[in-house]
C-alpha positions, 0 to 999 in steps of 0.5 A: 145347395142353398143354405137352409138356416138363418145366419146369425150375424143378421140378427138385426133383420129380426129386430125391425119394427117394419117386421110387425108390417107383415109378421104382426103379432097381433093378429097372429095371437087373436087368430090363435083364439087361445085361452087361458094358456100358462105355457108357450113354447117357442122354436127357435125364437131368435131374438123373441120378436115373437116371444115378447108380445106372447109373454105379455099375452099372458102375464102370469104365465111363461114363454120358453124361448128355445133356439139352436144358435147360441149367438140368439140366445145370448142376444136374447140374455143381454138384451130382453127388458128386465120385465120379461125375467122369470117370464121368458126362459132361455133354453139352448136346443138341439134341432128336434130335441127340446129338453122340457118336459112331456105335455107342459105347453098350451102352445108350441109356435114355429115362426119362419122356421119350417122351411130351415128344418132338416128333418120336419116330421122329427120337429113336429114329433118333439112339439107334440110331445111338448103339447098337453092334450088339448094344445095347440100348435102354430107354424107360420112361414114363408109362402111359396111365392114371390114376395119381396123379401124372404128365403129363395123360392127353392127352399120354402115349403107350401102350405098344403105340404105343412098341413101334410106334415101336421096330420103325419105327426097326429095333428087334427083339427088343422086350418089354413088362415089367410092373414099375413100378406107374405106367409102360410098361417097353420093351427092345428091340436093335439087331441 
């Protein structure tokens, strides 16, 4: 069986500019259209690729970068500019159980993740309940297709079987956006 999670000791793989390529943050954060957002929560930040062009995104607000892996989370502590202190908040996790309290998050993001998680519909449960009424939620992952790089065929998940996923957790309003070369783009809410 193929090892679902991403080994830690590649971490370097996640700091490569080439990433913005084709996990632009950019693009991802304006087809977002989020407004007014104070509370971002990111699952499994890694090594805040994401977490960092988020927090700038909203300046006066805060990102909690939650991880499993010790090994990013430390990474994270020795190596985020000063400028992100009291913005991005560092937070060990467990997978499906985030300790933050209930309804804080304007958005709760998973980024090349899904496909790794053991049991989806516990995750996606624990973001809901993060999500104030109104919040939305974003998965972005590996499409289930030949690209050149990415996780094995085997273990990525298709997008209309994120969107499934999405509606048997309760989310609604969920659109499919076609704007990464190499990757399924889901939003959806939290009525």
């Amino acid at each position: 069986m193929t090892d679902r999670k991403f080994n830690p000791k590649h971490l370097a793989i996640l700091n490569n500019p080439d990433r913005k390529k084709i996990h632009d943050p950019e693009v991802i954060w304006n087809t977002l259209e989020l407004k007014d957002a104070e509370v971002l929560v990111d699952i499994g930040a890694g090594t805040g690729f994401f977490a960092m062009p988020f927090a700038d995104k909203i300046p006066d607000g805060v990102v909690y970068a939650c991880d499993t892996s010790e090994v990013m989370l430390d990474w994270m502590k020795d190596n985020l500019p000063k400028k992100y202190d009291g913005r991005i908040i560092l937070r060990k996790t467990e997978e499906s159980v985030i300790e933050l309290d209930d309804q804080i998050a304007d958005l709760v993001y998973m980024m090349l993740l899904h496909h790794e998680l053991n049991n989806p519909q516990s995750m996606l449960q624990e973001a809901k309940r993060l999500l104030k009424p109104g919040g939305k939620i974003l998965i972005v992952d590996w499409a289930k297709k030949e690209t050149p790089m990415g996780p094995p065929m085997e273990i990525r998940v298709d997008a209309d079987t994120i969107e499934e996923h999405m509606k048997e957790a309760g989310f609604n309003d969920i659109k499919q956006h076609d704007v990464l070369p190499f990757n399924s783009f889901l939003v959806g809410a939290k009525l």
